[in-house]
VMD Tcl script that draws the C-alpha trace (Angstrom):
set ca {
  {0.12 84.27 63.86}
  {-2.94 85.62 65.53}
  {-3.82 89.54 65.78}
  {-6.88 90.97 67.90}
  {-8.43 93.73 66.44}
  {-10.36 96.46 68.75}
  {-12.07 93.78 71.02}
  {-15.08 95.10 73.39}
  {-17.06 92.53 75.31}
  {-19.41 93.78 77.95}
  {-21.46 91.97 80.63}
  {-24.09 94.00 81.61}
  {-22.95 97.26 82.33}
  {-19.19 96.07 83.08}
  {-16.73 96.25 80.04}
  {-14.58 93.56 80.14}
  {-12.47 94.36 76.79}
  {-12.05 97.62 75.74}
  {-11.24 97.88 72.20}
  {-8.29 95.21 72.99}
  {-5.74 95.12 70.41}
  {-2.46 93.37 69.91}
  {-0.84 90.95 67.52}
  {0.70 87.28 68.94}
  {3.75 86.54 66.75}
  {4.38 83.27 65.06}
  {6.83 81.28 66.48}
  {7.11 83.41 70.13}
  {6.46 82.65 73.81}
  {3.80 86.02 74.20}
  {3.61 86.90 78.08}
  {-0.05 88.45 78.90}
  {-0.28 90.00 82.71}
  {-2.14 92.80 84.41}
  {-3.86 93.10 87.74}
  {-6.97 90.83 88.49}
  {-9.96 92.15 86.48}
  {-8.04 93.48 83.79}
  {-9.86 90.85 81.05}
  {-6.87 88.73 80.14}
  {-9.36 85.13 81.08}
  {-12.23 87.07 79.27}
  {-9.62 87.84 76.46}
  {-8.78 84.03 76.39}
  {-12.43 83.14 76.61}
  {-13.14 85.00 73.57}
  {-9.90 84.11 71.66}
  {-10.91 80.89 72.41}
  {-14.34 80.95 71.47}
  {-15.90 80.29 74.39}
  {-17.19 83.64 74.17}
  {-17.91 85.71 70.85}
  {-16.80 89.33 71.17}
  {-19.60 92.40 70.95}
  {-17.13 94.29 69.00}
  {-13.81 93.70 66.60}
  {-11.85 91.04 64.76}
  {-9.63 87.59 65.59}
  {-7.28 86.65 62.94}
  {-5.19 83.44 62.89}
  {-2.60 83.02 60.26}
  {-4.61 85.95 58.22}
  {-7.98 84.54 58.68}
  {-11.03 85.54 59.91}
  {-11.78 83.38 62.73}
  {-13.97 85.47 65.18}
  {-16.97 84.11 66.67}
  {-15.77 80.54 65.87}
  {-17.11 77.59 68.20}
  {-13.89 76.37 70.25}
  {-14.75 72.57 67.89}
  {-14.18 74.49 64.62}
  {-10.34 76.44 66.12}
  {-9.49 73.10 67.93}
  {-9.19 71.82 64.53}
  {-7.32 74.72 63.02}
  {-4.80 74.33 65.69}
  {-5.90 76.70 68.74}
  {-6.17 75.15 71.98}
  {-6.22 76.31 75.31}
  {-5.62 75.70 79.48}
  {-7.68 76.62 81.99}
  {-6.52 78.32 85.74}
  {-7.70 74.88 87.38}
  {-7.28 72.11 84.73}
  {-9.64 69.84 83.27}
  {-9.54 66.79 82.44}
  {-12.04 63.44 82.93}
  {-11.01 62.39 86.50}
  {-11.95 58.89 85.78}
  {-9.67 57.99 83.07}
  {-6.08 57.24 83.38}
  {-3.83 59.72 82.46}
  {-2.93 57.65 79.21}
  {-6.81 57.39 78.13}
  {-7.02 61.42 78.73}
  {-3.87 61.89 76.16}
  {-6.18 59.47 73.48}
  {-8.82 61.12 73.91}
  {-7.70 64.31 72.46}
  {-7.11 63.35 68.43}
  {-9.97 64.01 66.79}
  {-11.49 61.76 63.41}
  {-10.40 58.46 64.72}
  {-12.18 56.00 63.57}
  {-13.17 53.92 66.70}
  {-15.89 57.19 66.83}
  {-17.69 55.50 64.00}
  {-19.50 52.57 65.16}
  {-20.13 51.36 61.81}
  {-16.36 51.31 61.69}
  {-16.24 49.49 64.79}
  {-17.92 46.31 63.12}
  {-16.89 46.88 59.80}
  {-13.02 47.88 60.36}
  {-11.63 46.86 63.95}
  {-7.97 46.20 62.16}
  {-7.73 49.47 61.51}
  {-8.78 50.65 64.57}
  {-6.38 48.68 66.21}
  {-3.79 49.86 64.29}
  {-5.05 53.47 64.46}
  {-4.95 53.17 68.37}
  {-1.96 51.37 68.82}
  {0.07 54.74 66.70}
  {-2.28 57.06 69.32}
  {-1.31 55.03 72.62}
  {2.49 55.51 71.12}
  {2.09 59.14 70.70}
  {0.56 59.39 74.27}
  {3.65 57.11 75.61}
  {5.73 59.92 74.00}
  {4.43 63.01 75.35}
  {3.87 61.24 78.98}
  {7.88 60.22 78.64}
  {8.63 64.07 77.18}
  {6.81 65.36 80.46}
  {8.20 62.25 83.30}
  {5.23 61.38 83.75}
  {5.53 58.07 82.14}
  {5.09 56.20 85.28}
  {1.82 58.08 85.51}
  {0.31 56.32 82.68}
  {-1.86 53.98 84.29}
  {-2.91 56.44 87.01}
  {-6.50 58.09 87.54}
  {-5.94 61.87 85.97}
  {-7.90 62.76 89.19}
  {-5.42 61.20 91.57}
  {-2.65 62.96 90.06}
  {-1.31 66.49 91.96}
  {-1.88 69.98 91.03}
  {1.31 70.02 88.60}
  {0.94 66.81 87.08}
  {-2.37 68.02 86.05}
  {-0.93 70.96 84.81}
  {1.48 68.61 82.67}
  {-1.23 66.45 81.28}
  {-3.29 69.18 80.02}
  {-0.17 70.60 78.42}
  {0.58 67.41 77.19}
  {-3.17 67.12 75.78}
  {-2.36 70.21 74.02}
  {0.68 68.75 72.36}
  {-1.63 65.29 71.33}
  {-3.69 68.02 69.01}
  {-1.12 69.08 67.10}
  {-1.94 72.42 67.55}
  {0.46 75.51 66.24}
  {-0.92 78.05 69.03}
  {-1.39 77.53 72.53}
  {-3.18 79.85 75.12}
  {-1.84 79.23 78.65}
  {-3.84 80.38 81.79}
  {-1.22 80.73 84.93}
  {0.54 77.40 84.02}
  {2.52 78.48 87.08}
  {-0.35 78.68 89.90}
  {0.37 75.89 92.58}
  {2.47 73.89 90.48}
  {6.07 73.58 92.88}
  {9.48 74.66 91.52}
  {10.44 71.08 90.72}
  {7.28 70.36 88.29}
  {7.48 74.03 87.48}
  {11.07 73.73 86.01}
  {9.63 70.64 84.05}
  {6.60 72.67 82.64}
  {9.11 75.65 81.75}
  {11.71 73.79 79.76}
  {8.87 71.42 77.81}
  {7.32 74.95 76.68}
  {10.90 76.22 75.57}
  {11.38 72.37 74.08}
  {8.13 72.87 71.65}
  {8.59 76.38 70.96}
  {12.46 75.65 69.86}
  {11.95 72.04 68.59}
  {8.08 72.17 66.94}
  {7.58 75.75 66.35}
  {4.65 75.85 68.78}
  {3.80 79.52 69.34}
  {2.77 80.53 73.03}
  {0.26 83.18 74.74}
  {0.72 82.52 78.42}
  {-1.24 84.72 81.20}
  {0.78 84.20 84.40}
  {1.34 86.60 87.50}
  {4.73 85.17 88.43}
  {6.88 87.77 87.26}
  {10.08 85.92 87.47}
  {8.52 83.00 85.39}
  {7.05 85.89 82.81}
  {10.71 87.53 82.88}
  {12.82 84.10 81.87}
  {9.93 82.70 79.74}
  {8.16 85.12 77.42}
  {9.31 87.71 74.41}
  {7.19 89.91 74.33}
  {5.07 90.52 77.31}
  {2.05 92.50 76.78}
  {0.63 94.13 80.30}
  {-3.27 94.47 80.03}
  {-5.50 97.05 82.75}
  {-8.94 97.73 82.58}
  {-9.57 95.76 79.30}
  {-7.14 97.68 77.34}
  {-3.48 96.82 76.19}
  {-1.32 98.85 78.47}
  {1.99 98.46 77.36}
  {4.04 95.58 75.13}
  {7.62 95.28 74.59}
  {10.23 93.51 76.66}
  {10.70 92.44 79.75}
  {13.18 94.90 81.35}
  {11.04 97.59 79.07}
  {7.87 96.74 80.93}
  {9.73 97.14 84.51}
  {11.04 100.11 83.61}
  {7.15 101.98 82.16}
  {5.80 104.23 85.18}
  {1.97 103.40 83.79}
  {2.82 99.32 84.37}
  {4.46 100.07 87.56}
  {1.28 102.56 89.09}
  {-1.44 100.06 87.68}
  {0.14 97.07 88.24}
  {3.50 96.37 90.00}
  {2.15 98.56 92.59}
  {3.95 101.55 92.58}
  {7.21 100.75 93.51}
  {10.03 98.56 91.85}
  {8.94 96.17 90.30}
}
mol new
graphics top color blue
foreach p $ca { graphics top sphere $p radius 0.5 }
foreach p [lrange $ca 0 end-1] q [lrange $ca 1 end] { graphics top cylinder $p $q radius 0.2 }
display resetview
């Protein structure tokens, strides 16, 4: 699906990724931990293309995609989350789901003059969509409901279900888990299994929760000090002394 090749990005005189390498398999849930400062949110950044890397090569589905502005892998099907989510504040939760599909033709305001039946019609199959995903993630209810108003999971859930209204085939996760409570949490778990079984949505998710990393993710790849440390399974990463002295502290994990 996507494979980093020897990926250095430095700020300043701090290197952030250190010839960073790994491959994220098609069709997997791809767990991505290591201590604080060990690049994974620089990693995204640059997957992403928020950033473009000083060194080394991003290929998705065999092609070369490094460097490319986040518009250009948005529409090849890469979207990402962010540690605290965004999302316009003052727009319902519905309106923030219809925002996301790009080339509608309301955007045209020729269109809008020219062609408002098919706008309608184009905007009644988006709002139908939305109602899905909102009803996929119980937040139906929700729908008419300021994003802004809406708790720290819920706005977890809306940006994952902004995700699903792009159709995208890869999506990079930052701590989905981070002050989201176990009953949202369980909701956010099982709608990431759902796609991944049901759609064939392939995952990268950075998350500290080990517990979450150890029922969620196949392979988990443990990064330090911009470098892949180890990748493998679960109960193979608990059991690697390096992952336990530079990350699970030294003891058992």
């Amino acid at each position: 699906m996507i494979a980093l090749q020897n990926l250095v990005k430095r700020f300043g005189g701090v290197t952030a990724l250190d010839g960073c390498s790994f491959e994220v398999p098609a069709g997997s849930i791809t767990g991505l931990i290591g201590p604080n400062g060990a690049g994974k949110t620089t990693l995204f950044n640059v997957v992403s293309g928020a950033l473009r890397p000083d060194r080394g090569r991003i290929r998705f589905d065999g092609r070369d995609v490094t460097g490319l502005k986040p518009h250009r892998l948005f529409r090849l099907g890469i979207v990402r989350s962010f540690q605290i989510p965004h999302m316009l504040a003052r727009m319902t939760t519905l309106e923030n789901l219809m925002l996301v599909p790009g080339g509608q033709a309301g955007e045209n305001l020729l269109a809008v003059w020219l062609n408002s039946r098919r706008i309608a019609r184009e905007e009644a199959a988006i709002a139908g969509r939305a109602g899905e995903v909102l009803e996929l993630l119980a937040l139906r209810e929700l729908a008419g409901e300021l994003a802004g108003n809406l708790s720290g999971g819920q706005k977890k859930l809306l940006e994952l279900g902004r995700a699903m209204m792009s159709g995208a085939r890869l999506f990079l996760l930052d701590e989905p888990g981070a002050g989201v409570n176990p009953t949202l949490m369980a909701r956010l778990t099982e709608t990431i299994r759902r796609l991944n079984r049901e759609e064939g949505v392939t995952f990268c998710i950075i998350e500290h929760d080990m517990d979450l990393v150890a029922r969620l993710c196949d392979p988990v790849i443990v990064m330090a000090e911009g470098k892949v440390l180890a990748q493998g399974s679960m109960e193979a990463i608990r059991g690697n002394p390096e992952v336990i002295e530079a990350y699970l502290g030294g003891g058992e994990p």
